[in-house]
C-alpha positions as a printed NumPy array, in Angstrom:
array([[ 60.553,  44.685,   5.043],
       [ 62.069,  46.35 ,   1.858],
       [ 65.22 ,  45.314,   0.233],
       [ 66.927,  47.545,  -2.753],
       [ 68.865,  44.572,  -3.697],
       [ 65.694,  42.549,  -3.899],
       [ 63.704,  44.694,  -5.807],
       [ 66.582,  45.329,  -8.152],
       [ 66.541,  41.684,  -9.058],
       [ 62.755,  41.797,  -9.175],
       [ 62.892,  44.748, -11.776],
       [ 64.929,  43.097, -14.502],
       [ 64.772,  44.805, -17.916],
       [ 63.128,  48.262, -15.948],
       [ 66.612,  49.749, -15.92 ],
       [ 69.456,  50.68 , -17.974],
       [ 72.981,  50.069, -16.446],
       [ 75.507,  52.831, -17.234],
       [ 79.207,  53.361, -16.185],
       [ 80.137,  56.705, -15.639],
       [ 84.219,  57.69 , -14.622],
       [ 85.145,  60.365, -12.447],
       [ 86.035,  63.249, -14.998],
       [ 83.122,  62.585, -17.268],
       [ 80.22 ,  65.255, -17.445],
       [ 77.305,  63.685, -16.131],
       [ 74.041,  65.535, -15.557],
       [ 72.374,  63.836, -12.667],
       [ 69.606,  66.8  , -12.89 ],
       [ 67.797,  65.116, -15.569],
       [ 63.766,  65.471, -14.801],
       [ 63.083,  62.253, -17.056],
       [ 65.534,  60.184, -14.86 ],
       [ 66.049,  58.634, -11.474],
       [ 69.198,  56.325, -10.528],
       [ 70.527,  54.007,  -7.849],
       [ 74.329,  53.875,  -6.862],
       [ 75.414,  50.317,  -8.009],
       [ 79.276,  51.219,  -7.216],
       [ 81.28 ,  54.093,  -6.56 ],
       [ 81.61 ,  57.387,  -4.13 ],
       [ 79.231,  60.325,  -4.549],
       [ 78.718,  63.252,  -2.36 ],
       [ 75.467,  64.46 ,  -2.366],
       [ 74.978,  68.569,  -1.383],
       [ 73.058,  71.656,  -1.631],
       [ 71.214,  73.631,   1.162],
       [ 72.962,  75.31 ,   3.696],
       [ 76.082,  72.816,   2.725],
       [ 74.878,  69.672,   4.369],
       [ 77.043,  67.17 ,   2.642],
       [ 75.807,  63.129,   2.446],
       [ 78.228,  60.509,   1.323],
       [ 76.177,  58.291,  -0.841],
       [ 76.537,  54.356,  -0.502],
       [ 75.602,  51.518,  -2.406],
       [ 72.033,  51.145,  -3.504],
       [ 71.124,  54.578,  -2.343],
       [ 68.498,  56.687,  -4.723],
       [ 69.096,  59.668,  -6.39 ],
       [ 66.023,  61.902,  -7.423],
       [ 63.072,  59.626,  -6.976],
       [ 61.178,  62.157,  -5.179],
       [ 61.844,  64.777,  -7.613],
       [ 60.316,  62.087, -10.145],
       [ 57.662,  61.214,  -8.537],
       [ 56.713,  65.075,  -8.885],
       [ 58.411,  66.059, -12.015],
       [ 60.392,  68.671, -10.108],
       [ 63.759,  69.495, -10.585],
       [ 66.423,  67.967,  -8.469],
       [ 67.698,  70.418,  -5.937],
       [ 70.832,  68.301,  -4.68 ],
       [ 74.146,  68.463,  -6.043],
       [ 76.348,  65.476,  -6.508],
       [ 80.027,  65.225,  -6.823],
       [ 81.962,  62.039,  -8.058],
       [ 84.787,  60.615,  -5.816],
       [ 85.26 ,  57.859,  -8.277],
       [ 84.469,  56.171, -11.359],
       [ 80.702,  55.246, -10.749],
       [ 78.093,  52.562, -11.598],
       [ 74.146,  53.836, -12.131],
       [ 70.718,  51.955, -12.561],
       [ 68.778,  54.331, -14.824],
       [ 65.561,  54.298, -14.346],
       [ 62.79 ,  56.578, -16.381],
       [ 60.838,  58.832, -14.413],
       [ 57.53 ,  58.185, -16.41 ],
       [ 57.233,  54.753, -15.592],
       [ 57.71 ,  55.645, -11.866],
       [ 55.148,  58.177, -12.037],
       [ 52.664,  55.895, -13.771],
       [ 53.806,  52.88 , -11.663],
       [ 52.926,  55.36 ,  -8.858],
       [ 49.62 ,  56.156, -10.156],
       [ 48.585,  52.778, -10.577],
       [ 49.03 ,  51.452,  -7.345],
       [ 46.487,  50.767,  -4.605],
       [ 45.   ,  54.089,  -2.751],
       [ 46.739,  53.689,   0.163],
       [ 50.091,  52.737,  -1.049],
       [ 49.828,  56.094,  -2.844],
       [ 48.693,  57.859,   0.301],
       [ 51.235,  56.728,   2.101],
       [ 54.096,  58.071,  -1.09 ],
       [ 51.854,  61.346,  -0.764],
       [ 52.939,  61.577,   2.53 ],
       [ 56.522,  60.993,   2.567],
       [ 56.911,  63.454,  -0.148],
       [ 54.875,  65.912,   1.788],
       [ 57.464,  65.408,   4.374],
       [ 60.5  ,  65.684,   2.236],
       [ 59.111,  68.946,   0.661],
       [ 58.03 ,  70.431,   2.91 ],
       [ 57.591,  73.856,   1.513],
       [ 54.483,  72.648,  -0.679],
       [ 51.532,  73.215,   0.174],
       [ 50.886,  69.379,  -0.084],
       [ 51.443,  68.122,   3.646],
       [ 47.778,  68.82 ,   5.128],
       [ 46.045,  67.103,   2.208],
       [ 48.605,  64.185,   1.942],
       [ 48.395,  63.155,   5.819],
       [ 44.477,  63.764,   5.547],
       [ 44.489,  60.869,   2.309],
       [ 46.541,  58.982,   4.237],
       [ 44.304,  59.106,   7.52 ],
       [ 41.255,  58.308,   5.517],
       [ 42.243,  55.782,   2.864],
       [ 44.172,  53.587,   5.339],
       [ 43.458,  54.488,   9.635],
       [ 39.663,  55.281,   9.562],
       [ 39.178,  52.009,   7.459],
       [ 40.87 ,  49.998,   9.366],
       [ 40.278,  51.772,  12.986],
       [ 38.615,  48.7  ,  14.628],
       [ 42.039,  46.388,  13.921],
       [ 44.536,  49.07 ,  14.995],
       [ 45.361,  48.692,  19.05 ],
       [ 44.964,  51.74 ,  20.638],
       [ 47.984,  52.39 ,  23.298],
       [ 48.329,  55.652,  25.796],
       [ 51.428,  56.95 ,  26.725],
       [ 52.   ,  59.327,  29.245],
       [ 54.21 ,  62.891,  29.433],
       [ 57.776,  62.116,  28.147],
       [ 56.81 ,  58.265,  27.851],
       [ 59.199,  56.631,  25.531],
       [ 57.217,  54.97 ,  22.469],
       [ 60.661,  53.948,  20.925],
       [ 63.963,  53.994,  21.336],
       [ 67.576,  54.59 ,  19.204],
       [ 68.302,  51.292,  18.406],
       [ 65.04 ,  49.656,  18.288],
       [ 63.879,  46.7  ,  16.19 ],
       [ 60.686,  48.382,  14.164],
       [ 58.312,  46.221,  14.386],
       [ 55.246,  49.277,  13.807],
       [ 54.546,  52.433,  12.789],
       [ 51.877,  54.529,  14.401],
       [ 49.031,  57.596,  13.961],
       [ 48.785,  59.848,  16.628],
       [ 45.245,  60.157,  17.811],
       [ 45.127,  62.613,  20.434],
       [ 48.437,  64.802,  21.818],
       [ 51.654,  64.923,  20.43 ],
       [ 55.309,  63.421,  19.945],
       [ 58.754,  64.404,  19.235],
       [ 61.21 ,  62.552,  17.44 ],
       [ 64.917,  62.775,  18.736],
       [ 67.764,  62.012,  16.905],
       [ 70.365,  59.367,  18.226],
       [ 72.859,  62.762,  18.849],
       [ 69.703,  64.063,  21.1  ],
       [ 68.944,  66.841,  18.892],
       [ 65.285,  67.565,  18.115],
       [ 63.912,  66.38 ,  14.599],
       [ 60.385,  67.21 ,  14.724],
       [ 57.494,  67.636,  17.03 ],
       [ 54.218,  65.59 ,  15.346],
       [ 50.611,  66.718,  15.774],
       [ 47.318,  64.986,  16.088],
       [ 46.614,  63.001,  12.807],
       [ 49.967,  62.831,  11.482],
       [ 51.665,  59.141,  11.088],
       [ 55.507,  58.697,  11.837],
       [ 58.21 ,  55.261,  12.2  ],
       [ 57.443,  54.066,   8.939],
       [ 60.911,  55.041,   7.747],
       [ 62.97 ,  52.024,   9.772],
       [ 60.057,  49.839,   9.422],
       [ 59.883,  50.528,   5.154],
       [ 63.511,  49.399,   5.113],
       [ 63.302,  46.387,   7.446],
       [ 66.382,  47.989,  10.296],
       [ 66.705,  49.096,  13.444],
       [ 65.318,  52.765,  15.004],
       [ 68.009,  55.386,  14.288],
       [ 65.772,  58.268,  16.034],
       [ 63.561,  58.123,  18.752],
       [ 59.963,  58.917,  20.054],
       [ 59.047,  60.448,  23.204],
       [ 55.124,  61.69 ,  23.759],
       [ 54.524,  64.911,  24.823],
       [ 52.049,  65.035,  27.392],
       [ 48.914,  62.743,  27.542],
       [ 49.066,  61.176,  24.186],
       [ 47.198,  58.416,  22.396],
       [ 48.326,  56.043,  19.518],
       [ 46.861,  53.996,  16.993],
       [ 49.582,  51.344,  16.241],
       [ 49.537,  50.07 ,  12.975],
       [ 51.08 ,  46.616,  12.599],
       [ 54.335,  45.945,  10.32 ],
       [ 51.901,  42.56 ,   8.903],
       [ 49.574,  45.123,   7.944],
       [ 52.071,  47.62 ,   6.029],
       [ 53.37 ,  44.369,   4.419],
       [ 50.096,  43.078,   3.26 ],
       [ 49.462,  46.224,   1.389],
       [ 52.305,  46.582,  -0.428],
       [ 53.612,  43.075,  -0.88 ],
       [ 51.825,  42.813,  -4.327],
       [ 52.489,  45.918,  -5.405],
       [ 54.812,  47.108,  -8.877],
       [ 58.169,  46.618,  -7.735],
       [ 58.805,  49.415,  -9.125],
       [ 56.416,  51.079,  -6.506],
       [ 58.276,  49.404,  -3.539],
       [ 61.379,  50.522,  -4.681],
       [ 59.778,  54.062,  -5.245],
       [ 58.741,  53.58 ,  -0.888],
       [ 62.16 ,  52.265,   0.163],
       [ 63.817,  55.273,  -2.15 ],
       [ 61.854,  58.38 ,  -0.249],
       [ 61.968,  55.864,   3.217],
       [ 65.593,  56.872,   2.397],
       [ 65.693,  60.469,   1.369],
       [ 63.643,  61.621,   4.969],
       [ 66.104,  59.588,   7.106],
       [ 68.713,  62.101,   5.175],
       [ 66.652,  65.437,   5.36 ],
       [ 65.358,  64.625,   9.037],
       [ 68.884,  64.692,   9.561],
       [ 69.665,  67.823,   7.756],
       [ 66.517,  69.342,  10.198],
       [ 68.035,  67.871,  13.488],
       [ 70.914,  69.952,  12.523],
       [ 69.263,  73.573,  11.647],
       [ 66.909,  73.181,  14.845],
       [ 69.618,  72.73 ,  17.332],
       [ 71.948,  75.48 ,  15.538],
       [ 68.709,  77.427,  15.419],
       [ 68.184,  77.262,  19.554],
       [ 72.121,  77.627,  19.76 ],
       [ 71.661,  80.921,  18.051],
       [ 68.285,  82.244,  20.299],
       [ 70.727,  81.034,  23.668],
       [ 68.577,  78.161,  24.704],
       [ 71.177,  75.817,  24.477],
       [ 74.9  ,  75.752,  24.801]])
């Protein structure tokens, strides 16, 4: 749906280029800036040592600009690197300007990304009422039975999808156990934001009913947006898929350490 490389193009004059080599101090915990990897090797790391090897056209500290926080990664340079500045103001007001729902729906992925705020309950709540409720009557409604598969590893996304009634858990392609999702909260954006194929998948637990909400429908609404905003989506689209992998990995050491698993 989203491509960096598009909205770079799109976004021409909205960043500064810089070239940074390997042994020069750089201070990537700048609150005023954000960057994309243009070219180059960076590590990312910080809590409980999870380590992420950066690629091309991957964000660094969008989220933390969308909030003004401070960066709590770490990076480390394997090479001479290339960086798209971008300013952290103009995100924020680019943010602020955009339609009700698009900002919802940013609310929400930050919510998920920090999820330590106090944010989450509010966010999904803005998101359920400035996008689902008014458009209830054009969302199918689909039932899935216990352990029914909604998708699979590997599957194109086509939709994402608000949980009316029961739950879901999302699984990680390794099997390990991301999340379990409530009544009223929204998930499968991520895959769908960035226009690829399922890396987790979703399994309902027990009797569960689903509100799909159409990929056409997520495109519509943010198709004329900034593309600054767009690239703001596709940036925290890509910082969950990274922490719902650092989660996968602390829940299944977590039920290693209480014996439930071997």
């Amino acid at each position: 749906m989203l491509s960096t490389k598009q909205l770079i193009l799109n976004l021409d004059f909205e960043y500064k280029e810089i070239t940074i080599s390997k042994n020069t101090e750089f201070n990537f915990k700048d609150r005023n800036k954000a960057y994309i990897l243009l070219s180059g090797k960076i590590i990312s790391y910080g809590e409980r040592d999870y380590t992420q090897l950066l690629k091309k056209n991957d964000p660094i500290g969008f989220a933390e600009s969308i909030l003004a926080k401070e960066k709590v990664l770490k990076y480390k340079r394997l090479t001479d690197i290339i960086l798209l500045e971008f300013s952290a103001k103009k995100i924020r007001q680019a943010v602020n300007e955009s339609n009700i729902a698009v900002k919802a729906l940013i609310k929400y992925s930050l919510a998920r990304i920090f999820k330590s705020t106090n944010v989450p309950r509010k966010s999904h709540y803005l998101f359920e009422d400035e996008f689902v409720h008014k458009n209830w009557k054009l969302l199918d409604t689909k039932t899935y039975n216990e352990e029914a598969i909604i998708f699979a590893h590997g599957n194109s996304a086509k939709n994402m999808y608000f949980i009316e009634k029961g739950k879901v858990k999302l699984i990680s392609k390794e099997n390990k156990l991301i999340k379990v999702l409530n009544a009223g909260e929204s998930f499968g954006e991520i895959a769908l934001l960035r226009g690829r194929k399922r890396y987790n998948s979703a399994i309902s637990i027990g009797h569960t009913t689903l509100k799909i909400i159409k990929g056409i429908m997520i495109s519509k609404l943010v198709i004329n947006e900034n593309p600054l905003v767009q690239l703001a989506l596709i940036s925290l689209a890509k910082k969950l898929e990274i922490i719902n992998g650092i989660r996968s990995i602390d829940h299944h050491n977590k039920l290693k350490q209480e014996g439930l698993i071997i």
